[in-house]
C-alpha positions in Angstrom: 26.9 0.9 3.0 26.6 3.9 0.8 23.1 2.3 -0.5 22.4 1.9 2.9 22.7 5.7 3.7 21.1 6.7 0.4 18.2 4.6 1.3 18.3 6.2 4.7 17.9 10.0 3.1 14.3 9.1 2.2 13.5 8.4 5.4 12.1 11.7 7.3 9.3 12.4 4.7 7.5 8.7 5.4 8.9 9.1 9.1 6.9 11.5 9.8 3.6 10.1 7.9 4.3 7.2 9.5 4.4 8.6 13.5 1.5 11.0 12.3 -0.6 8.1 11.2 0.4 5.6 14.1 -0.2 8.1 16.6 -3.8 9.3 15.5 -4.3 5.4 15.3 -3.2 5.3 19.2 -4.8 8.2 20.2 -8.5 7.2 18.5 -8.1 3.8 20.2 -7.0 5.6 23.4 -10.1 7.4 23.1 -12.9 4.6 22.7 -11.2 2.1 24.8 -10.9 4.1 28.2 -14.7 4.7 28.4 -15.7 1.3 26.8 -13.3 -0.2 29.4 -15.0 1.6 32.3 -18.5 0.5 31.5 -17.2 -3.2 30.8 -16.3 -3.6 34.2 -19.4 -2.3 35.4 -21.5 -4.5 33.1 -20.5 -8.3 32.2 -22.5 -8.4 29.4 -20.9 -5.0 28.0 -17.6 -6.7 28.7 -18.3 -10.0 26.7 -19.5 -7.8 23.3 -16.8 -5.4 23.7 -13.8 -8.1 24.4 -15.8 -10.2 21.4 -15.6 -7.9 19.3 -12.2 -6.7 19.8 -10.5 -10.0 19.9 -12.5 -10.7 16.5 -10.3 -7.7 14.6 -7.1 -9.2 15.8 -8.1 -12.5 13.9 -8.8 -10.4 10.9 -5.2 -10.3 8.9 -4.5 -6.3 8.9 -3.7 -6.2 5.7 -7.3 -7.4 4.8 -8.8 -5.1 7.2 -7.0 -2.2 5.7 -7.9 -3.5 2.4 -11.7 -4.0 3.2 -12.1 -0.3 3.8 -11.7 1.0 0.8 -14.5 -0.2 -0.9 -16.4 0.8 1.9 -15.7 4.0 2.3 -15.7 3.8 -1.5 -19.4 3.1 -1.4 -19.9 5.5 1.3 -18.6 8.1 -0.4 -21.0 7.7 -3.4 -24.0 7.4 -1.0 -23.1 10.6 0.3 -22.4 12.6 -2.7 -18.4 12.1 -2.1 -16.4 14.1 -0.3 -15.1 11.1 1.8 -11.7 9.9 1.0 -11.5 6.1 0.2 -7.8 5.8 -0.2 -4.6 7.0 2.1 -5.2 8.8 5.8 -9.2 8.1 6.6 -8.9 3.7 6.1 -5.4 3.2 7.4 -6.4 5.3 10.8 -9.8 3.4 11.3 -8.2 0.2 10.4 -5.2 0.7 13.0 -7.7 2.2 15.8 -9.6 -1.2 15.3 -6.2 -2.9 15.8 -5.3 -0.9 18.9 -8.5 -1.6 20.7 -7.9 -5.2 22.2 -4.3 -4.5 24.2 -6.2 -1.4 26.0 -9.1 -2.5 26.5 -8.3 -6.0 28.4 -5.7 -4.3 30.4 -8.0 -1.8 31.1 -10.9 -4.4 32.1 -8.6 -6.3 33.9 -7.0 -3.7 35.7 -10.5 -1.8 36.9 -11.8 -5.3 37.6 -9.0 -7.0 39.8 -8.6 -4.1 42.4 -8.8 -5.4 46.0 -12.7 -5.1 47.3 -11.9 -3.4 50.2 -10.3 -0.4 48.6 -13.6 -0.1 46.8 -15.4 -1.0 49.9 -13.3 2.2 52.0 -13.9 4.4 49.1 -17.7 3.9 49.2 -17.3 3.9 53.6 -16.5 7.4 53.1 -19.0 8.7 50.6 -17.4 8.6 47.4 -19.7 9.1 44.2 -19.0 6.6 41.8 -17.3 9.4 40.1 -14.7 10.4 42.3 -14.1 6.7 43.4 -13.1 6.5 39.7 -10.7 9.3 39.8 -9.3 9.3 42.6 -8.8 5.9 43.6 -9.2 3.2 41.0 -8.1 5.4 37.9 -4.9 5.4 39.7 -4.7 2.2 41.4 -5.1 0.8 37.7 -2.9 3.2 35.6 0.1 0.9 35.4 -2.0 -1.8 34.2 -3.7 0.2 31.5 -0.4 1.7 30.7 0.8 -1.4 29.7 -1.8 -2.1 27.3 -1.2 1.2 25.7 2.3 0.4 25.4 1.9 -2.7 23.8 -1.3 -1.5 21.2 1.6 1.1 20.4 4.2 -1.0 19.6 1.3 -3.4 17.3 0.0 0.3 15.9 3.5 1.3 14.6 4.4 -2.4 13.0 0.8 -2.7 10.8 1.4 1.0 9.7 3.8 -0.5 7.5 1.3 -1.6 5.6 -1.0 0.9 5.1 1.6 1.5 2.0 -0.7 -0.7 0.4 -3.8 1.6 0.3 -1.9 4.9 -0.5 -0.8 6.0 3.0 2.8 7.0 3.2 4.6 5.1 5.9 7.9 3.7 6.1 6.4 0.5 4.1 7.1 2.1 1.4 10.7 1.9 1.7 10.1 -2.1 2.3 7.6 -2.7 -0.4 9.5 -1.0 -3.4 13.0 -2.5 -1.9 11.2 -6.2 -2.2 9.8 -5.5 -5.3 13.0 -3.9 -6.7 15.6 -6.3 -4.8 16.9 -3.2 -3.4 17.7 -5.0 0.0 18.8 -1.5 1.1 15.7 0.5 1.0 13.8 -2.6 2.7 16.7 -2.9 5.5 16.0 0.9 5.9 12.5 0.4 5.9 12.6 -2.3 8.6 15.5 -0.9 11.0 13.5 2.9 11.3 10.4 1.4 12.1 11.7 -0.9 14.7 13.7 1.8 16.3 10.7 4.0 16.5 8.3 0.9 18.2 11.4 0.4 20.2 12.1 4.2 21.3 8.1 4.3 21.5 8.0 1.1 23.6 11.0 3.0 26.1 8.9 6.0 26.7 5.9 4.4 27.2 7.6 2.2 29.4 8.5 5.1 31.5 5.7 6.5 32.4 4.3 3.0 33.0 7.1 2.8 35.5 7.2 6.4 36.9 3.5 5.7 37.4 3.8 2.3 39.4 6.6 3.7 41.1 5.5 7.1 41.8 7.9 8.6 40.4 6.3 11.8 39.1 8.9 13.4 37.3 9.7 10.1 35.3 6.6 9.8 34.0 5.9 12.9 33.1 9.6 13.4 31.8 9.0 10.2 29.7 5.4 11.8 28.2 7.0 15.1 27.8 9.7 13.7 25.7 6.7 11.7 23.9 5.1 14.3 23.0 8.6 16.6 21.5 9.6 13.7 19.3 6.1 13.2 18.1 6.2 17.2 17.1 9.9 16.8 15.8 9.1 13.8 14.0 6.0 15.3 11.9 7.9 18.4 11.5 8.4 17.5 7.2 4.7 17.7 7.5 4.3 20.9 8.9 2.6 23.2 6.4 5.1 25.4 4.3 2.9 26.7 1.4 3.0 26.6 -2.0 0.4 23.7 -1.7 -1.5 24.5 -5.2 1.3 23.8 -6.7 2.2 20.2 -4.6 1.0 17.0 -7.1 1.0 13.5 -6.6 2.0 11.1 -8.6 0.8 7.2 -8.5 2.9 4.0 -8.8 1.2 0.3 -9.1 3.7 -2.4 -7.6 6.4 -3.1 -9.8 9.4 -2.2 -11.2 7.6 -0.2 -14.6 5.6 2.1 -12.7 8.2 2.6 -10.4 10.4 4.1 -13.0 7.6 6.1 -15.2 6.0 7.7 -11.9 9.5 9.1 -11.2 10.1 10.0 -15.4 6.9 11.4 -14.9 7.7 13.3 -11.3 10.7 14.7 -13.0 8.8 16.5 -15.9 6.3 18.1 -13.2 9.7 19.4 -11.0 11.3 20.9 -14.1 7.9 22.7 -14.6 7.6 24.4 -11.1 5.7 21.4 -9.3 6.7 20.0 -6.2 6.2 16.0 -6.4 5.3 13.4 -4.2 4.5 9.6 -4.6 2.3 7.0 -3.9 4.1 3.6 -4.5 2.7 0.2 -4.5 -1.0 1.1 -5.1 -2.8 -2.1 -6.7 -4.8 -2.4 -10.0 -8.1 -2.3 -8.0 -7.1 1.0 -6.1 -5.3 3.0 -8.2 -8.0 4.2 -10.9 -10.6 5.3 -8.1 -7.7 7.0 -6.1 -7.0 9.6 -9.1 -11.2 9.8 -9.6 -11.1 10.6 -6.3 -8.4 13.2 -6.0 -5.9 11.6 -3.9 -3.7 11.3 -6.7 -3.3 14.0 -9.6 -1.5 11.4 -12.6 -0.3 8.0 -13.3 0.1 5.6 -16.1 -2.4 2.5 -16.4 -2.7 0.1 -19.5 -5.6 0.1 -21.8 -6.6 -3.5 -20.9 -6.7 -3.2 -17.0 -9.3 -0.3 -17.6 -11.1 -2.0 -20.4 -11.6 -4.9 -18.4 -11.2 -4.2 -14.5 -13.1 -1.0 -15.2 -15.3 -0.6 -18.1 -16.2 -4.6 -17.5 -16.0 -5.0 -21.2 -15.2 -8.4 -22.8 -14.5 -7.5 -26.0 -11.0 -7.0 -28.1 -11.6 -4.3 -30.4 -8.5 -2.7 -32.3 -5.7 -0.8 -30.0 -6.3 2.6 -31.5 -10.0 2.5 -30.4 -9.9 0.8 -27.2 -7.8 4.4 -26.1 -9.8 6.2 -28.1 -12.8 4.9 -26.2 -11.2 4.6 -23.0 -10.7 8.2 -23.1 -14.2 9.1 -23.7 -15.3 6.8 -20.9 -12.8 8.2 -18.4 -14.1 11.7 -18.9 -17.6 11.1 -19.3 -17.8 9.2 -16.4 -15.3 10.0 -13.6 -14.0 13.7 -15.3 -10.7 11.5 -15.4 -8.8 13.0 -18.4 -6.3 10.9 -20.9 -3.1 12.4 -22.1 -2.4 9.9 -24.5 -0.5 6.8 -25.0 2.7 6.8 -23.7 4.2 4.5 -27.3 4.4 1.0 -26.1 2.3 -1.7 -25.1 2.7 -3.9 -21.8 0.6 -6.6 -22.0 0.0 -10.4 -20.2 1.7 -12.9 -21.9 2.3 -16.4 -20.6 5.9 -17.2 -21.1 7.7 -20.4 -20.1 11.6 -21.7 -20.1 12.6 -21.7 -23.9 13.6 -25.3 -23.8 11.1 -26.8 -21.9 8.6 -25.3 -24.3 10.7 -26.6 -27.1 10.9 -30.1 -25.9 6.8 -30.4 -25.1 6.5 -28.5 -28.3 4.4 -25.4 -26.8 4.3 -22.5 -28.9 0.8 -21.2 -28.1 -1.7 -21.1 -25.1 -3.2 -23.7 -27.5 -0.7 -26.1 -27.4 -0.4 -25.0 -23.6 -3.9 -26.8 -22.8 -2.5 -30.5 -22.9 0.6 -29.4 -21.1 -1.4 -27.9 -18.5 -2.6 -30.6 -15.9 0.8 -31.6 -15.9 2.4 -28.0 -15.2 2.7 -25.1 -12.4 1.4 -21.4 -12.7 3.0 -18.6 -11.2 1.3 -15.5 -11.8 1.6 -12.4 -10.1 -0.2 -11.2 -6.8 -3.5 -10.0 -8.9 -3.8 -12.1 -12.0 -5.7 -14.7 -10.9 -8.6 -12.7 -9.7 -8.3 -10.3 -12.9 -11.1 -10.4 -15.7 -8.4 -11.1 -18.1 -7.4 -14.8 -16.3 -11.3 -15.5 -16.5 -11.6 -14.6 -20.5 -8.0 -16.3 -21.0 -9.9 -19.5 -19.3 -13.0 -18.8 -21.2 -10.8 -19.0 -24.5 -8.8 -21.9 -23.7 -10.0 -24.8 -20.8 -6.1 -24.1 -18.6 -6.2 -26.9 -15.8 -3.1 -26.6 -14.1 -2.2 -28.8 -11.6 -1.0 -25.8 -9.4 -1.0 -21.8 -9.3 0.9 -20.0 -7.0 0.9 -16.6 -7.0 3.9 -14.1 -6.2 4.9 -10.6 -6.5 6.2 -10.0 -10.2 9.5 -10.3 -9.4 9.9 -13.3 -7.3 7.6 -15.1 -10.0 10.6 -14.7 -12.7 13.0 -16.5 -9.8 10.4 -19.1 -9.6 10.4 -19.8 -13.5 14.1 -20.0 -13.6 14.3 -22.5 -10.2 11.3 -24.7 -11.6 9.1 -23.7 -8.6 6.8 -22.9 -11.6 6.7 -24.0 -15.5 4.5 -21.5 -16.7 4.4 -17.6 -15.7 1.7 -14.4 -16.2 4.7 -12.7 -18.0 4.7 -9.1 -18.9 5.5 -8.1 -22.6 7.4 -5.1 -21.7 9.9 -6.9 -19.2 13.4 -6.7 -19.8 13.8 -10.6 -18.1 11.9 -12.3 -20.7 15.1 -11.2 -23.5 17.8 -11.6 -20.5 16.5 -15.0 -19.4 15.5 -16.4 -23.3 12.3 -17.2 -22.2 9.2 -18.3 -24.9 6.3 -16.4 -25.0 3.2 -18.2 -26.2 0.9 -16.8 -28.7 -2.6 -16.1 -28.3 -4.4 -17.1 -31.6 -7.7 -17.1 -29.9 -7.3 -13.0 -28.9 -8.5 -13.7 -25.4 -5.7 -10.7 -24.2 -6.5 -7.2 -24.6 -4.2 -5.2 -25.7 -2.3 -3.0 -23.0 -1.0 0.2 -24.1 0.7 2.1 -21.2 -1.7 5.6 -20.7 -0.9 8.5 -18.8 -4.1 9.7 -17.4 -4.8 13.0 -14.9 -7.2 13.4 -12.5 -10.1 15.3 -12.6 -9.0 18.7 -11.6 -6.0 18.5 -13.6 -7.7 17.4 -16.8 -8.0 20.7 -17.9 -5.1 22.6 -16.1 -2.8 23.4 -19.4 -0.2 23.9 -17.7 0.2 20.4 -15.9 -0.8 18.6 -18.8 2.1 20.7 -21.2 4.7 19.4 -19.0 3.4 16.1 -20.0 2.5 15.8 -23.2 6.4 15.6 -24.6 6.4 12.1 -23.2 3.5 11.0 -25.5 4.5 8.3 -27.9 8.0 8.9 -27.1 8.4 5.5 -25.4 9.4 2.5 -27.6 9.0 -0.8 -26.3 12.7 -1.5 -26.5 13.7 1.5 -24.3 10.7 0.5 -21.7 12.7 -3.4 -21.4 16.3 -1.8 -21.1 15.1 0.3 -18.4 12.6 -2.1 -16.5 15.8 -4.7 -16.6 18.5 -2.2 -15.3 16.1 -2.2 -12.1 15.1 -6.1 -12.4 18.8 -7.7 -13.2 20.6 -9.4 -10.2 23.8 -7.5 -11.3 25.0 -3.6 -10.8 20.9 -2.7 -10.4 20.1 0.4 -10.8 17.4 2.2 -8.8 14.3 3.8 -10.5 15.5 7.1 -10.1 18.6 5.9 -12.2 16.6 3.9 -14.5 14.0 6.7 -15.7 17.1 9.7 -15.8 18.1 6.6 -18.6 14.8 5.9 -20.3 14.3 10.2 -20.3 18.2 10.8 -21.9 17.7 7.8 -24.6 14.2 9.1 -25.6 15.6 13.0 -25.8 14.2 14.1 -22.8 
């Protein structure tokens, strides 16, 4: 329970991004459906394109469609001359208006079109413009109906927010993503119970003035929208502006445990030096680096190999020492992205399987692994397989597994250990592959890059002295060792710790 009320204290912040976001969304989708609606029911051939097209986004899973927005905008943004954020706010609200559209529309459609003819007919008798007969007599004759598909585009609106997490929007699915992630069952349980008591209170209020409306009852539904409106004002109020905001920084966090626990070593530096510190959890490989060139984040830590490859698209394997060293020029040539420095340890891919499984088929390297293979599962996590480093590791050795399942980093080491897999993507810096004795193969062919963990800073910190002195102490301070004690305190079924605990650990045992 205590967890539970802990997990609960984090709340209000992603609350209120949350109800800011999902409200916007509602609005937006408010605003384009009404009119849209209108001239649908005027015009068949309006109504087929604009129900088309509407019920074609609901087949579109939303966490695609809020996924397939950032590269657009992405490549908006560079047609443009930037300026237009790719990552965060501007996606998740067009992708969520999208999603709102269908529930209002129909019920808006259907509402206009399935008043009784003569009411029309008595409206036109007495010399109505088409104008008034809209407002005053099928605008209101139709409210309930359209009501309801407001209400029920909310309630859709506030569950996919969840998952605008996933392209840097704060929302409550933050809480759920880092508790899966981090089998902290009490941030996702606080995660899931807020949002579905907002959608619920959302879904009551709503449902009043639906109700005061088809009852006409106007002090209910006006009641109902004025108490809308005051919990929409209280619940943004942690986002009301207090100043200060120069010195406000973000810091960036991929998906699992690692970056969990160095964004919030590295948060802790940037308090102790005056900043005030927010995060963006759960941002994938192929997001993260263009959200701090863009500006939407100020600093994170990526490994050398993900930007060698994913970025740079270089195939080569030069020494470690120079892929930063070049990586570094790149970054700031190119994007004004600045590198601090390597943080002392290297996580890298390494394909690790049971230790007596490998013993017994006698697999020792991803060599040896190529017989095995036809015979044996893959789990990998959620991004390997589409990586450039799976497509050199198959150009260096012909892998045919007989399955691959991906999953998300944790839940792939449960699969190894319950034989839902052989053979996973490992990572070199996890605590689990020590804890669970687990054989990592070797790579004699140098397929893998090497992955040194690098704190980089976006452009308009890159040469703020100040920001980048709070930093600096944590520069090759970070030995391998410490990185798998902390990642495992986090990771291990038993007495987990949380990331916060886990990186006031890894900065006490490294002297910060």
């Amino acid at each position: 329970m205590s967890a539970f009320l802990d997990a609960l204290t984090r709340v209000p912040p992603l609350l209120a991004s949350h109800v800011l976001l999902s409200a916007a969304a509602l609005l937006l989708g408010i605003a384009i459906s009404l009119p849209l609606a209108i001239w649908s029911a005027r015009n068949a051939a309006v109504a087929r394109v604009a129900l088309g097209f509407a019920s074609l986004v609901q087949t579109v899973p939303s966490l695609a469609l809020l996924a397939l927005f950032y590269p657009l905008l992405l490549s908006l943004s560079a047609l443009v001359g930037g300026g237009i954020p790719a990552l965060g706010f501007l996606p998740s609200l067009i992708a969520l208006t999208l999603y709102a559209l269908l529930p209002i529309l129909r019920n808006a459609v259907a509402g206009l079109q399935g008043l009784d003819p003569a009411v029309s007919q008595a409206a036109d008798a007495v010399g109505m413009t088409p104008a008034q007969k809209l407002r005053l007599v099928e605008a209101p004759l139709a409210a309930p109906v359209v009501v309801a598909g407001i209400r029920t585009a909310a309630v859709w609106t506030i569950g996919a927010a969840t998952l605008s997490t996933t392209v840097g929007q704060p929302s409550l699915g933050d809480l759920i993503f880092a508790g899966l992630q981090t089998q902290n069952w009490a941030l996702v349980l606080a995660g899931c119970v807020s949002a579905a008591a907002l959608a619920l209170a959302v879904d009551a209020l709503i449902g009043g003035i639906e109700q005061g409306i088809r009852a006409r009852r106007r002090w209910l539904w006006i009641a109902s929208a004025a108490l809308l409106v005051a919990g929409t004002a209280l619940a943004t109020a942690p986002l009301w502006p207090r100043g200060g905001g120069d010195r406000t920084v973000v810091v960036g966090a991929k998906n699992f445990s690692e970056q969990y626990i160095l964004a919030r070593l590295i948060g802790d530096r940037l308090t102790r030096a005056g900043y005030t510190v927010t995060y963006r959890d759960g941002l994938g490989s192929a997001l993260v680096f263009g959200a701090l060139a863009g500006g939407d984040i100020d600093v994170y830590v990526d490994y050398a190999g993900t930007i060698w490859a994913n970025e740079m698209k270089r195939s080569d394997v030069p020494e470690r020492t120079k892929m930063v060293a070049d990586i570094g020029i790149w970054a700031k040539s190119t994007h004004g992205v600045g590198l601090v420095g390597s943080l002392g340890f290297e996580n890298a891919y390494a394909f690790a399987m049971k230790a007596e499984p490998a013993r017994r088929q006698r697999i020792a390297s991803l060599d040896d692994l190529v017989k095995a293979a036809p015979g044996l599962t893959l789990g990998s996590d959620l991004e390997f397989l589409e990586r450039p480093e799976w497509a050199a590791v198959k150009r260096a050795y012909p892998l045919r597994f007989a399955r691959t399942t991906p999953y998300s980093p944790t839940f792939m080491y449960r699969a190894l250990q319950s034989g839902k897999a052989d053979v996973i993507s490992a990572f070199s810096s996890d605590g689990r592959i020590a804890a669970d004795t687990l054989t990592v193969l070797t790579d004699p062919r140098h397929a893998i890059p090497g992955y040194d963990a690098i704190l980089m800073v976006a452009p308009a910190r890159a040469n703020d002295a100040r920001f980048t002195a709070a930093l600096r102490p944590l520069i090759g301070r970070i030995p391998v060792e410490a990185m798998r004690t902390a990642n495992y305190q986090v990771d291990r079924d038993t007495d987990k710790q949380t990331p916060e605990a886990a990186a006031r650990w890894l900065a006490s045992k490294i002297g910060l």
